[in-house]
C-alpha positions in Angstrom: 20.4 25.7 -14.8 23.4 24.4 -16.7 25.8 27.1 -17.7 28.0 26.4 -19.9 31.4 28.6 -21.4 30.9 30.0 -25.1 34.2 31.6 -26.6 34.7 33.5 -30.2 38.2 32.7 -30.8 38.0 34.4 -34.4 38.2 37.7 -32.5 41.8 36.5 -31.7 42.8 33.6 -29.6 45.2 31.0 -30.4 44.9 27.4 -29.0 47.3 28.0 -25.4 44.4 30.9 -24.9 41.7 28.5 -25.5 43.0 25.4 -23.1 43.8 28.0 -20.4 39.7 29.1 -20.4 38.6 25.6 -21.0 40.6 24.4 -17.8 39.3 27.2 -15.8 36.0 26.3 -17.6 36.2 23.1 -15.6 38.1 23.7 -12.4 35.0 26.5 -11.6 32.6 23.9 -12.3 30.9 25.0 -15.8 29.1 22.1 -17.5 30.6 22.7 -21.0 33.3 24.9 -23.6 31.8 25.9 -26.4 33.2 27.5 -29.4 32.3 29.7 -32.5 33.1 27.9 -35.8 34.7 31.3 -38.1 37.9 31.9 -39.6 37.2 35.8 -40.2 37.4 38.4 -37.3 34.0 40.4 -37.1 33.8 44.0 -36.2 36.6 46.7 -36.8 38.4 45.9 -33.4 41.1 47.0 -31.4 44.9 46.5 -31.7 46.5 44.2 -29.1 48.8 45.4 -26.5 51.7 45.2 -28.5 50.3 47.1 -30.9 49.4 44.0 -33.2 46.4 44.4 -35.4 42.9 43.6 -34.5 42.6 39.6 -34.8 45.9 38.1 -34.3 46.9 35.9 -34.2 44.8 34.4 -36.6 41.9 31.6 -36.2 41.6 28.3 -35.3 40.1 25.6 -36.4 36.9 24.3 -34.2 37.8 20.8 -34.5 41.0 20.6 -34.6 41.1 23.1 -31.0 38.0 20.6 -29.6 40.5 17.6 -30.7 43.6 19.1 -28.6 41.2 20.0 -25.9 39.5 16.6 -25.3 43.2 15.4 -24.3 43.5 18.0 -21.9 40.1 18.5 -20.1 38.5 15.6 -18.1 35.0 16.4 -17.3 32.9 19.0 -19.3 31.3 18.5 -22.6 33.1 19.7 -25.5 31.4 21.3 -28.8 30.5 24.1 -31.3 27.6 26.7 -31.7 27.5 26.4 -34.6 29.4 24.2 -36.8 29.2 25.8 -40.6 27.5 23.2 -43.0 29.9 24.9 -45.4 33.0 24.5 -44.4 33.1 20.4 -44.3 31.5 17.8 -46.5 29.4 15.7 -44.0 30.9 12.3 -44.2 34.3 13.9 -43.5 32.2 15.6 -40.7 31.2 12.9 -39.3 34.4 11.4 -39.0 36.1 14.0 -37.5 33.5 14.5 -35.0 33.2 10.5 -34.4 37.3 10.8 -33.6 37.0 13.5 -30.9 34.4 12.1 -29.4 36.3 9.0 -29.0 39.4 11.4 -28.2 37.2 13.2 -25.3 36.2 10.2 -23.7 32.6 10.6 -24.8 32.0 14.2 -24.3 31.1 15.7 -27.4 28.2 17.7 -28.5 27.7 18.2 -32.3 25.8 22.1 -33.3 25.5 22.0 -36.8 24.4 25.3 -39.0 23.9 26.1 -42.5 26.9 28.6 -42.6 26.1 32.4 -43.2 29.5 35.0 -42.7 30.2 35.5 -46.5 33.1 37.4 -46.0 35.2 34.2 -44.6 34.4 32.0 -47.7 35.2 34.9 -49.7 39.0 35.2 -47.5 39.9 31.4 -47.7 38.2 30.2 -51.1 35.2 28.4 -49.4 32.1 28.0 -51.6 29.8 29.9 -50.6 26.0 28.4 -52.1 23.0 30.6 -52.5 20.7 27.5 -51.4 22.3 26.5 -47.6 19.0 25.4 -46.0 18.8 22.6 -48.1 22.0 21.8 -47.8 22.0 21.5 -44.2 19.0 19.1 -43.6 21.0 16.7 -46.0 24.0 17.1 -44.1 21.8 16.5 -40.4 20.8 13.3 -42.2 24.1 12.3 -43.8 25.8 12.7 -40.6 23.1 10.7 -38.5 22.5 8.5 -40.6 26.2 7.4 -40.8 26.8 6.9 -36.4 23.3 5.1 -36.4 24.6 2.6 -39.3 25.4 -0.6 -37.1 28.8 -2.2 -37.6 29.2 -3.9 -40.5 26.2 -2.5 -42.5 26.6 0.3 -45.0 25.0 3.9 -45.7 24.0 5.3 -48.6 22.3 8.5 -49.6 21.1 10.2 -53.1 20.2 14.0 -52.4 20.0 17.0 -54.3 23.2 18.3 -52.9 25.4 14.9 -51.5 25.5 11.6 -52.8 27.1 8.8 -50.8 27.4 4.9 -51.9 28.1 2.3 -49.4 29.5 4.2 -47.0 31.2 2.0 -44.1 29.9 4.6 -41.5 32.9 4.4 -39.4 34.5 5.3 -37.1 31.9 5.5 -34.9 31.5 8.2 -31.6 32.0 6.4 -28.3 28.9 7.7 -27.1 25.4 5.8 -27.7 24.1 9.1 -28.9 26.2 12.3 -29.9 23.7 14.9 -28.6 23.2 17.4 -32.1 22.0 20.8 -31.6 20.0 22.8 -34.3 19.1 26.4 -33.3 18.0 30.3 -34.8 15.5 32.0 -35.4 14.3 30.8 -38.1 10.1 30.7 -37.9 9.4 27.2 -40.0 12.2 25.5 -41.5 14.2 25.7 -38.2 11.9 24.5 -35.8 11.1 21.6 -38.3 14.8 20.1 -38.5 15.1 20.5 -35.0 11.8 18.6 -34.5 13.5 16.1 -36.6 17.0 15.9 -36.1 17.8 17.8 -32.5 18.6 16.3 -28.7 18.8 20.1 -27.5 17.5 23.4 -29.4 19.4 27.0 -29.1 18.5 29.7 -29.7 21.4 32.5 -30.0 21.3 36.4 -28.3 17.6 36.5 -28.1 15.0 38.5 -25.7 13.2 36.7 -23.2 9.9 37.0 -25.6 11.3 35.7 -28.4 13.1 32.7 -26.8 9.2 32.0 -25.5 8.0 32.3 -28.9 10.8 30.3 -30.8 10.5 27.5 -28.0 6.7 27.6 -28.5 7.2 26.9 -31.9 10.5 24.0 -31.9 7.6 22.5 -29.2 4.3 23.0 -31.6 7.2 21.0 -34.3 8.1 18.4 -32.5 4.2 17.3 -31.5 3.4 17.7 -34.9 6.4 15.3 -35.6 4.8 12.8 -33.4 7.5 13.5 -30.9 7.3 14.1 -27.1 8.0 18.1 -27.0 9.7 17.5 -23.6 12.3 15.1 -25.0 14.3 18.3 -26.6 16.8 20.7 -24.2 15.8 24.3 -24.9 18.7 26.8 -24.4 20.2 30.1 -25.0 23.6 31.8 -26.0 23.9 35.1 -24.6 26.6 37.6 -24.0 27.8 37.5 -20.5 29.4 40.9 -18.8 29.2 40.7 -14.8 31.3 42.8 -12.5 31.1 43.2 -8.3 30.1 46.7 -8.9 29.5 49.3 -11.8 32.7 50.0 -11.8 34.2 46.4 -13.0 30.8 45.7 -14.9 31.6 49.4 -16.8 35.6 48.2 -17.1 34.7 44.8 -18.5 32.2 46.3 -20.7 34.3 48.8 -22.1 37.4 45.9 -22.6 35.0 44.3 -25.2 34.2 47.8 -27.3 30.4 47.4 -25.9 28.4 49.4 -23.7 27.0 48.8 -20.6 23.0 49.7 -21.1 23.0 47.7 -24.6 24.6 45.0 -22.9 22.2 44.5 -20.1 19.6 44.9 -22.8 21.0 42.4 -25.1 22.4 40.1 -22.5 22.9 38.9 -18.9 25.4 42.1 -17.7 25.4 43.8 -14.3 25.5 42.7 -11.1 25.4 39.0 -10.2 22.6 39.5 -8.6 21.1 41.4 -12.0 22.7 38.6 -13.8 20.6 35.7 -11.5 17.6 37.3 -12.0 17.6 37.9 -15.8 18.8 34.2 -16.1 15.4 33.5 -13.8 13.4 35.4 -16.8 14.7 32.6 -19.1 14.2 29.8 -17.1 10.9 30.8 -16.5 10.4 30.7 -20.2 11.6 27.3 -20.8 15.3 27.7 -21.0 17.6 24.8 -18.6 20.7 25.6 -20.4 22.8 29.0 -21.2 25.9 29.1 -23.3 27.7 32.5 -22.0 29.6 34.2 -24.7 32.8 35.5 -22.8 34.6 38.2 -25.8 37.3 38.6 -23.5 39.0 35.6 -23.1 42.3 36.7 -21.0 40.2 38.1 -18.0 39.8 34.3 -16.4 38.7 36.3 -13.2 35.7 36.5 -14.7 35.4 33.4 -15.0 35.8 33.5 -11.4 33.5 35.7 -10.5 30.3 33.8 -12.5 31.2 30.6 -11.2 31.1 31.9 -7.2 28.4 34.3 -7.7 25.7 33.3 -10.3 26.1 29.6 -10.7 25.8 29.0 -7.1 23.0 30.9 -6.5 20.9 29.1 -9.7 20.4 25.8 -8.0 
């Protein structure tokens, strides 16, 4: 089981934050650092220590952070759940994505959604379209389309929604292959463009029966695709909360405005030895990768704590 380090840095975090939790994030030996793509706090909060209001001290951009972060990380893979399709026009996207991947060394993995938190657009001028769905499968082919052009050839592309004319498709991502990532919940569009377009399919805070029926149905997509079900990495996001004893898992619960008994409903909380066993419940479903959404992002003993006492027992 791969676990990998999922972080919301629109709750508050600015960029020293984030590179102190993706270094621990690799010196405890987690295979990735993932991050939210938002520029809008969610929830009503707490104030900070000093008294500063909920959400300082502002957000960061996901690719600009990933960019400063594949400079100063080495080993784990570097990407978003989920980029928002409307934030970026694709070609620019795919440039930007082709640059940090070359920046990281290779180690970038692309997550690509259709955008959905209206309130953000509405804070920082961003369109906001009623039709995003449609949108998005142009921008998984724009953006595919342009790193599988070979060198010296061009791309173009007439949709509804994007319209590109001899595009030079460069630069191009170091890697052969950027892994993309397409997930939800979605019952038939979703599963389809991962069946299409996906290397690895999430699916984000989700109960152990409905990963089983979502992965049932990316699977029942891909065959009908003509594609080998067993080619695609199935995966969750889930929100992580593990402490040595109730006390700690009750602190660290209550440090994130959540409550213990919804937590361990709704996500891996507990002990680690509660934590190993409801990531068992996944595997068993089909799941070989989890993304652990950590809300607080100054408590790097946690951190810790996951890394010594649930990722080595997994195997």
């Amino acid at each position: 089981m791969d676990l990998r380090i999922f972080t919301e840095p629109q709750q508050g975090a600015d960029y020293d934050t984030l590179l102190a939790v993706a270094k621990a994030t690799e010196d405890l030996g987690f295979g990735g650092f993932f991050r939210s793509d938002h520029y809008v706090r969610m929830g009503a909060g707490r104030p900070g220590p000093d008294g500063s209001p909920p959400g300082m001290p502002g957000p960061t951009d996901a690719w600009i952070t990933l960019a400063g972060l594949a400079r100063e990380t080495r080993r784990i893979r570097l990407g978003t759940l989920m980029t928002a399709g409307t934030f970026r026009l694709p070609g620019v996207l795919a440039i930007q994505v082709a640059q940090v991947d070359r920046m990281s060394g290779g180690r970038v993995e692309f997550g690509l959604g259709a955008g959905w938190f209206e309130r953000e657009h509405e804070a920082y001028g961003i369109p906001f379209p009623a039709e995003r769905f449609g949108r998005l499968e142009e921008q998984l082919a724009i953006v595919t389309g342009l790193w599988a052009t070979r060198p010296g050839e061009t791309f173009s592309h007439s949709g509804k929604y994007y319209r590109l004319t001899d595009s030079p498709a460069l630069p191009k991502p170091l890697q052969d292959k950027v892994p993309v990532l397409v997930g939800g919940h979605g019952a038939r569009r979703t599963p389809r463009l991962a069946a299409q377009y996906a290397d690895e399919f999430n699916i984000p805070f989700a109960s152990v029966a409905d990963t089983e029926r979502q992965f049932g149905r990316v699977r029942a997509a891909a065959r009908e695709a003509g594609r080998d079900p067993g080619g695609l990495v199935y995966s969750n996001a889930l929100v992580v909360c593990v402490g040595r004893n109730d006390a700690e898992v009750a602190r660290r619960a209550a440090a994130i405005g959540r409550e213990v008994a919804e937590l361990k409903a709704n996500g891996l909380a507990g002990s680690p030895a509660e934590v190993v066993e409801k990531i068992g419940a996944y595997r068993a479903v089909g799941s070989s990768r989890i993304y652990l959404q950590v809300l607080d992002l100054h408590d790097l003993d946690h951190l810790e704590l996951i890394a010594s006492e649930v990722m080595g027992r997994l195997g």
